[in-house]
N, C-alpha and C positions, 0 to 999 in steps of 0.2 A: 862805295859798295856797302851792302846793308846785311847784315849780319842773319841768317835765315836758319840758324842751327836750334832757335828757340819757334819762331814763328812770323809766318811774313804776310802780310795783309793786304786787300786791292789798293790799300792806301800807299805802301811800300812799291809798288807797282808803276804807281802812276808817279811818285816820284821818279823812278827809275825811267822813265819814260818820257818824263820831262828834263830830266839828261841827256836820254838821247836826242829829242827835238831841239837842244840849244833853250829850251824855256819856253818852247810853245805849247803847250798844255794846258786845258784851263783846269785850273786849281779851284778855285775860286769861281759856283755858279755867278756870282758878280759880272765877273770878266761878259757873261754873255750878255746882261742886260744894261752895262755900261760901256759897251761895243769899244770896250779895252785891248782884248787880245782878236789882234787882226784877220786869225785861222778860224774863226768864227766866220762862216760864210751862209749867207743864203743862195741855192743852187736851185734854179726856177724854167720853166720852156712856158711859161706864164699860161698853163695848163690848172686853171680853179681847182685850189686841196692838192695839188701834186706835187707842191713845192716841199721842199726840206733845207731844214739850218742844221751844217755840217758843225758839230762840237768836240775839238777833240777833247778827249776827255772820257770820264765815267759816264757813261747815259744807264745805266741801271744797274743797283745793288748797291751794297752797305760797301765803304770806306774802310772798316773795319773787317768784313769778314776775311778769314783765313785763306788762303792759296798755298795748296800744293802742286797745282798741274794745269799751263796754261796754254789753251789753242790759240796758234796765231793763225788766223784766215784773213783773204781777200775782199769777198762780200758775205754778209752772213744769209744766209736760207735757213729754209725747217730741216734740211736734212744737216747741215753743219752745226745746228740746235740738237737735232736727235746724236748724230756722234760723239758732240761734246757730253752728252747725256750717258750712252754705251759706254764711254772712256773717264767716269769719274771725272771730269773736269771743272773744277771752280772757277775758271773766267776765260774769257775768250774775247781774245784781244784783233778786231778786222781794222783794214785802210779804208776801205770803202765806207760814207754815211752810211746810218742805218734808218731807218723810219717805221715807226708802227704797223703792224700786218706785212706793210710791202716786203721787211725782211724778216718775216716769223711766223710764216703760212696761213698771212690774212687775218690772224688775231694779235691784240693787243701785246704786249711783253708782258705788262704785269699779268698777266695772265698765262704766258708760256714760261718765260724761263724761273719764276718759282717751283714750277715741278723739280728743276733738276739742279735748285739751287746754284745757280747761275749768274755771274755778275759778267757785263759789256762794256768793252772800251772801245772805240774810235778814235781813227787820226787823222787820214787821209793827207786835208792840206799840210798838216803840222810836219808831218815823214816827208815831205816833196823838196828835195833839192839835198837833203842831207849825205848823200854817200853816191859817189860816181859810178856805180855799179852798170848803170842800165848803158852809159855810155862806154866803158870797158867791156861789156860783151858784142858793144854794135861796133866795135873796131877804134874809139877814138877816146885818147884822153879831153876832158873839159877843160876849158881855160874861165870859161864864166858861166854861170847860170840865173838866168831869171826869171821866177815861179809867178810872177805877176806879168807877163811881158805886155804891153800900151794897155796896162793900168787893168790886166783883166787876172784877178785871183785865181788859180790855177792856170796859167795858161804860161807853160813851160817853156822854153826856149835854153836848149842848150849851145854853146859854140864850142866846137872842138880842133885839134887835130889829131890826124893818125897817127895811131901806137906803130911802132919800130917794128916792122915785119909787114905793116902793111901799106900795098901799096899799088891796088886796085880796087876795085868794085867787087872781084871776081873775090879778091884776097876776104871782105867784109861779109860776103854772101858764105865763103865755105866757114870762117871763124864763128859766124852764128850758129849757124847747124853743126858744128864741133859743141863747141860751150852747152848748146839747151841739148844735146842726145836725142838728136832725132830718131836716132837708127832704135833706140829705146821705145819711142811712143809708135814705129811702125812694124816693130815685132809685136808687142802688146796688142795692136788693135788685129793686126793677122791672127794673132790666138782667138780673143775674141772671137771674131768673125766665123772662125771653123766650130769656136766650140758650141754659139748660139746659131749655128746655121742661118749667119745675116750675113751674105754675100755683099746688101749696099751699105750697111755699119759704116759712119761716117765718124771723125773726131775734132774737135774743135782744133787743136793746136795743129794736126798735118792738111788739115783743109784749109789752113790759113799759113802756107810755107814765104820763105822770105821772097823779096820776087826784085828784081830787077827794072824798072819801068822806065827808066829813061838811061840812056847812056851806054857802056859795055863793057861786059867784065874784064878786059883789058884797060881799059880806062884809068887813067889814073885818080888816086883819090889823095887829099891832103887838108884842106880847108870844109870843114861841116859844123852844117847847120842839121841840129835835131832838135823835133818836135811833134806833137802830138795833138793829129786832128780833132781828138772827139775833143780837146777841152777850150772849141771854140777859134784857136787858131784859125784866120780867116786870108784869104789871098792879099788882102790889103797889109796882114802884120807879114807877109811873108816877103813882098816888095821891100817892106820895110826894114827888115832883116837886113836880105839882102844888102840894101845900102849901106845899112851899118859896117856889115861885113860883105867888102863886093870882092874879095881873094876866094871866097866861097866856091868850092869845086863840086862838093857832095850835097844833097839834102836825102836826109833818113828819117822816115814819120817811122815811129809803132808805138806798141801799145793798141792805138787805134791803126785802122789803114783806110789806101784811096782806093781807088780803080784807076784803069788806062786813061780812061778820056776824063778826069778829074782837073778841074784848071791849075792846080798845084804841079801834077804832070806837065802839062802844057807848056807851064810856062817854064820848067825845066827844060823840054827838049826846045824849045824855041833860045835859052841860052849855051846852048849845050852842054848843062852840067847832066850828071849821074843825081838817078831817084831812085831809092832803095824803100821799101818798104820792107819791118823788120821785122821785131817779135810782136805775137797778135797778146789781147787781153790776155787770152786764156794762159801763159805763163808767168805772169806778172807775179805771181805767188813763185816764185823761182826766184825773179828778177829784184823783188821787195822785200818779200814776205819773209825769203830764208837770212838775209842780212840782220833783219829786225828779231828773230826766233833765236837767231845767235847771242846777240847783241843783251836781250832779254836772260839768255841761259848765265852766259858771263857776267851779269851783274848780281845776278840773283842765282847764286849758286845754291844746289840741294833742292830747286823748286826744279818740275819735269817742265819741259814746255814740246810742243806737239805741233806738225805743219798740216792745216787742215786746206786739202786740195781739193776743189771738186772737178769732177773731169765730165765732158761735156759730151754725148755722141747720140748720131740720129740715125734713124734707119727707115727706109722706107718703110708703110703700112704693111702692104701687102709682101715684105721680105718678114713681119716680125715670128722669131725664131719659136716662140712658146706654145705651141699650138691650145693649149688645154686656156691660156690667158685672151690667147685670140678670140679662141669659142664665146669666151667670158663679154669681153669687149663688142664682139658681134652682133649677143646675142641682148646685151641689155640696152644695146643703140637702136635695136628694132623691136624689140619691147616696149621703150619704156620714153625714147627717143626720136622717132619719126616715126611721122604720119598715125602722131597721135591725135585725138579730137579734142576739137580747144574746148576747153569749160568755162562756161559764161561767166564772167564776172559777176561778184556777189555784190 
């Protein structure tokens, strides 16, 4: 623990955080170009320039500068730039890679976050596997995990069983929606809703509820398999799985999700186990972010640290609530926006 009654610094920090990764942190710009530390990953849809090398680690700002108040966010935006900005905040600490413009409203970093005097850290791969969290709120303690599973970085595979009370499908589906406070995010958007007169007001986290897709909530659950489609998990590691572990009763994706007719479905009802589909993205700063904000508070006592959420909601065009903004929006899309005349090329 580091003593913080004189002054603590993003250097102090990233120690601290290389604590709680078990030492996966790069320390040492080396580590990346001596492809040392293994959480150094390149993350690619082999899409020319869209590629990014995830670094946990410092990706901008002095080692040395001071910390008094630190956001911990999921991915970073311009608006979780602009609040850390509002809120005095010296670093800001996201899971998610970050890359150039794509997370700093299309401009460079050295160029945004010196305004606000701002230093950035990253972890993403380095935080993945460290704390049983995400499996204790989908109903099942872990027996093993592995953050590499047939040799693909990131790509999670937890085995579990069920925690003592539960002891269906039905039991996993209500303990999910108990633990994230559903009944919270659907008073909230009902207020919304009445007080911006948008009747179709949508929200990322209750448009994405846990769902049931193969099996029944009477069903028994005991042997699970959880995992997480977006990080490439493919039907073939899932067969694979399987075999590994063939007592397997349950499978649980989130984080990301399927649909009905996805072959990961499939091939669940066709063995007849239970397919749960769990927590979506949009809580993951719940399910990560608030362990890691803790975790940060307690090492580094007398520094503030701050949970930065963004919350996600859509609303039809023709539902949106501000008339005076709509005018605005209308009026400079037909101005300025259609069926304007092209200008010849110079």
């Amino acid at each position: 623990m580091f003593n913080v009654q004189t002054q603590t610094e993003v250097r102090h920090v990233l120690e601290v955080l290389n604590t709680i990764s078990r030492g996966r942190m790069v320390m040492d710009w080396d580590e990346i170009t001596s492809g040392t530390n293994p959480y150094v990953v390149m993350k690619t849809s082999n899409i020319p320039g869209k590629n990014v090398l995830e670094i946990p680690g410092l990706i901008f700002g002095s080692k040395h500068k001071p910390v008094r108040r630190i956001g911990v966010g999921m991915t970073l935006t311009e608006s979780m730039i602009e609040m850390a900005s509002a809120m005095g905040l010296d670093l800001i600490v996201v899971h998610h890679p970050v890359a150039d413009a794509a997370n700093s409203g299309g401009v460079p970093f050295a160029d945004y976050l010196p305004l606000y005097d701002l230093a950035l850290i990253e972890m993403h791969e380095a935080f993945h596997g460290l704390h049983p969290g995400l499996t204790l709120l989908h109903g099942h303690r872990k027996l093993s995990t592995d953050i590499s599973f047939c040799g693909l970085p990131g790509n999670v595979l937890h085995k579990g069983i069920a925690l003592e009370g539960v002891h269906t499908a039905g039991d996993i589906l209500a303990r999910i929606d108990s633990w994230m406070g559903k009944e919270i995010d659907a008073d909230l958007l009902e207020a919304e809703r009445a007080i911006r007169g948008e009747s179709t007001l949508q929200e990322a986290t209750l448009s994405n509820p846990v769902r049931l897709l193969s099996g029944s909530v009477d069903q028994p659950v005991k042997h699970i398999l959880h995992f997480f489609p977006h990080t490439g998990f493919s039907l073939e590691h899932l067969e694979i799985a399987l075999g590994m572990y063939p007592e397997t009763d349950t499978i649980i994706v989130s984080i990301s999700r399927v649909r009905e007719d996805h072959e990961f479905v499939e091939l669940a009802r066709r063995r007849g186990l239970n397919f749960i589909v769990g927590n979506p993205h949009s809580v993951e700063i719940l399910e990560n972010g608030l362990p890691l904000a803790f975790a940060l508070e307690m090492l580094l006592p007398g520094v503030e640290v701050f949970l930065l959420r963004e919350r996600i909601t859509a609303v039809s065009l023709h539902d949106v609530g501000h008339a005076k903004m709509v005018e605005y929006g209308r009026g400079m899309a037909e101005a300025y926006l259609v069926n304007v005349p092209s200008r010849a090329v110079q």
